[in-house]
C-alpha positions in Angstrom: 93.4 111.1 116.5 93.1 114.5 118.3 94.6 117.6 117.4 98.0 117.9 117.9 100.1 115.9 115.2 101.9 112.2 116.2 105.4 111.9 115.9 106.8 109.6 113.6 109.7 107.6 115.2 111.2 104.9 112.2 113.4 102.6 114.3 115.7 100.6 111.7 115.9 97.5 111.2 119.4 96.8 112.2 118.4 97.7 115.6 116.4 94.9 115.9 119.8 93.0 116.5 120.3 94.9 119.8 120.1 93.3 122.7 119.3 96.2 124.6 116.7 97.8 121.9 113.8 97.4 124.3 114.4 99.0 127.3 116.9 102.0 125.2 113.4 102.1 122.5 111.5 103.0 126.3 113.6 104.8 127.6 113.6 107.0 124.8 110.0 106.8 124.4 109.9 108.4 127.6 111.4 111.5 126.6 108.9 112.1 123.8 106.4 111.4 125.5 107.5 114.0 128.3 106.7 116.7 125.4 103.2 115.5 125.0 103.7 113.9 122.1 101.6 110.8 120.2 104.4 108.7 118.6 103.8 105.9 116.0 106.8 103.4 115.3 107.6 102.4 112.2 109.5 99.2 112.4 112.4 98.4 109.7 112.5 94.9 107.9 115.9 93.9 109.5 117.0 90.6 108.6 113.6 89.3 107.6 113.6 91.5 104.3 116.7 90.4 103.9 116.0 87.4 103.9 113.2 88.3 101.2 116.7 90.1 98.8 118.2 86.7 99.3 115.1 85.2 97.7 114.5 88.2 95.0 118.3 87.4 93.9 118.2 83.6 94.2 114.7 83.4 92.4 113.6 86.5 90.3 110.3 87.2 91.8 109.9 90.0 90.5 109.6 94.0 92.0 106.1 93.7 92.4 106.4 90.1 94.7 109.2 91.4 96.3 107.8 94.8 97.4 104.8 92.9 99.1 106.7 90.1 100.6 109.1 92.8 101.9 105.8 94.5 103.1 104.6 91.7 105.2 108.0 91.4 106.6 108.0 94.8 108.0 104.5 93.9 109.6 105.8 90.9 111.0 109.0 92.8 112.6 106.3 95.7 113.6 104.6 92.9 115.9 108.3 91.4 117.3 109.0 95.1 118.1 105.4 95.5 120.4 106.3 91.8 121.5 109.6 93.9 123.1 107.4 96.8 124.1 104.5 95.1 126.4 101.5 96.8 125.7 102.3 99.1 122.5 99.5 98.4 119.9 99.9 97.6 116.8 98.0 99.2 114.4 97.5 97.9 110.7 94.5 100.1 110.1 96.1 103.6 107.6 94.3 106.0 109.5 94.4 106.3 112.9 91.5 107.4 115.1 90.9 108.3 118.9 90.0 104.7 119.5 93.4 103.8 118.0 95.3 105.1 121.0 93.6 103.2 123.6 95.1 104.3 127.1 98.9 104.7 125.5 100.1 107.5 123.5 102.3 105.4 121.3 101.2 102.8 118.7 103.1 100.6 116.0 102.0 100.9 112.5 102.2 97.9 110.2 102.7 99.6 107.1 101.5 97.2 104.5 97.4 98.2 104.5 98.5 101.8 104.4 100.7 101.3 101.4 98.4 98.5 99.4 95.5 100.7 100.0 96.8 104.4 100.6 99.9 105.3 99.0 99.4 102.6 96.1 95.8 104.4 95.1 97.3 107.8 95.2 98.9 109.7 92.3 102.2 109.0 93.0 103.1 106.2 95.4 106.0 104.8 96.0 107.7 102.5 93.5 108.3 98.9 94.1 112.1 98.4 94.5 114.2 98.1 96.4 115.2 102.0 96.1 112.5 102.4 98.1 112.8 100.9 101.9 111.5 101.8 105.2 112.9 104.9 105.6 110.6 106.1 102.5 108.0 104.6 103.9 108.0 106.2 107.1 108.3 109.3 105.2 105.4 108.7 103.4 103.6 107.8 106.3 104.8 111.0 108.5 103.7 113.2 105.7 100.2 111.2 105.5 99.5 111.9 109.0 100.8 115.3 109.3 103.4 114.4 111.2 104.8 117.2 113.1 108.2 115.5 112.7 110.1 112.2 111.3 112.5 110.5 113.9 114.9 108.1 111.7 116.8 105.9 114.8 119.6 104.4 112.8 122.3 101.5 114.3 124.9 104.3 112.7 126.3 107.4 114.3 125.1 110.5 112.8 123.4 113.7 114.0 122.5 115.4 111.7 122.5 115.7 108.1 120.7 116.8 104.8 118.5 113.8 103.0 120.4 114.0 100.3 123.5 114.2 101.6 122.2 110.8 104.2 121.4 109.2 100.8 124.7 109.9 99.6 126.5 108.2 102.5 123.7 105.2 102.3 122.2 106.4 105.6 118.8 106.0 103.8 117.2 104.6 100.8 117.9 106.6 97.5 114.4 107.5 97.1 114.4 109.0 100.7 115.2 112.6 99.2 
């Protein structure tokens, strides 16, 4: 990547519901990108990893199946969302270089590899459970790449809060903090 950090833009899961999330996701795109910015998406599980608690209830896989199931989910909803956004790339690779970009200045990460061979070899990854969802792991991404900021787009009306206090109202995951 070149010099000047990406942002990191986590766009929830429940907007995946919205009819209009494509041309609103551009549209906003567009105004980042107007500052110059690299973005990388981070794509929420939505109703696939719901679908995945359903199962985890029903069945008792276990944190550790769950977590990874729920992983492949969110790389499976990271490739719907460039599916909605013709020619975003989606990116599976942890680190992202030059090459990475291509012609665009926004990619999609599909955040399993980073987390199975990242976060999950470093000395304190993230947990497996379901304390811990996307927004955590677009945190922990951000913070990997240097982000020089993390964009939470949320199907809830709020401006502006502190993570705890957005933990607090279940605006985020309670590990987000």
């Amino acid at each position: 990547m070149d010099d000047a950090p990406p942002v990191v833009v986590k766009v929830g899961g429940s907007l995946l519901d919205w009819p209009e999330l494509g041309p609103r996701l551009r549209e906003y795109l567009g105004t980042l990108r107007g500052r110059g910015s690299k973005i990388v998406l981070i794509v929420g599980g939505g109703e696939v990893v719901d679908a995945v608690r359903a199962l985890d209830r029903l069945h008792r896989l276990g944190d550790d199946a769950a977590h990874r199931l729920a992983l492949r989910g969110m790389d499976l909803t990271a490739h719907a969302l460039a599916a909605l956004l013709d020619g975003v790339p989606v990116r599976e690779a942890p680190e992202l270089s030059a090459a990475d970009w291509g012609a665009g200045d926004v990619v999609i990460l599909a955040p399993r590899t980073f987390l199975e061979e990242i976060d999950g070899r470093s000395a304190s990854p993230l947990p497996a459970s379901w304390d811990v969802t996307s927004d955590s792991i677009a945190a922990r991404v951000a913070a990997h790449l240097g982000a020089s900021r993390l964009i939470l787009l949320k199907s809830a009306d709020v401006r502006a809060t502190t993570r705890g206090e957005a933990a607090r109202l279940g605006l985020v995951d309670p590990y987000f903090p």
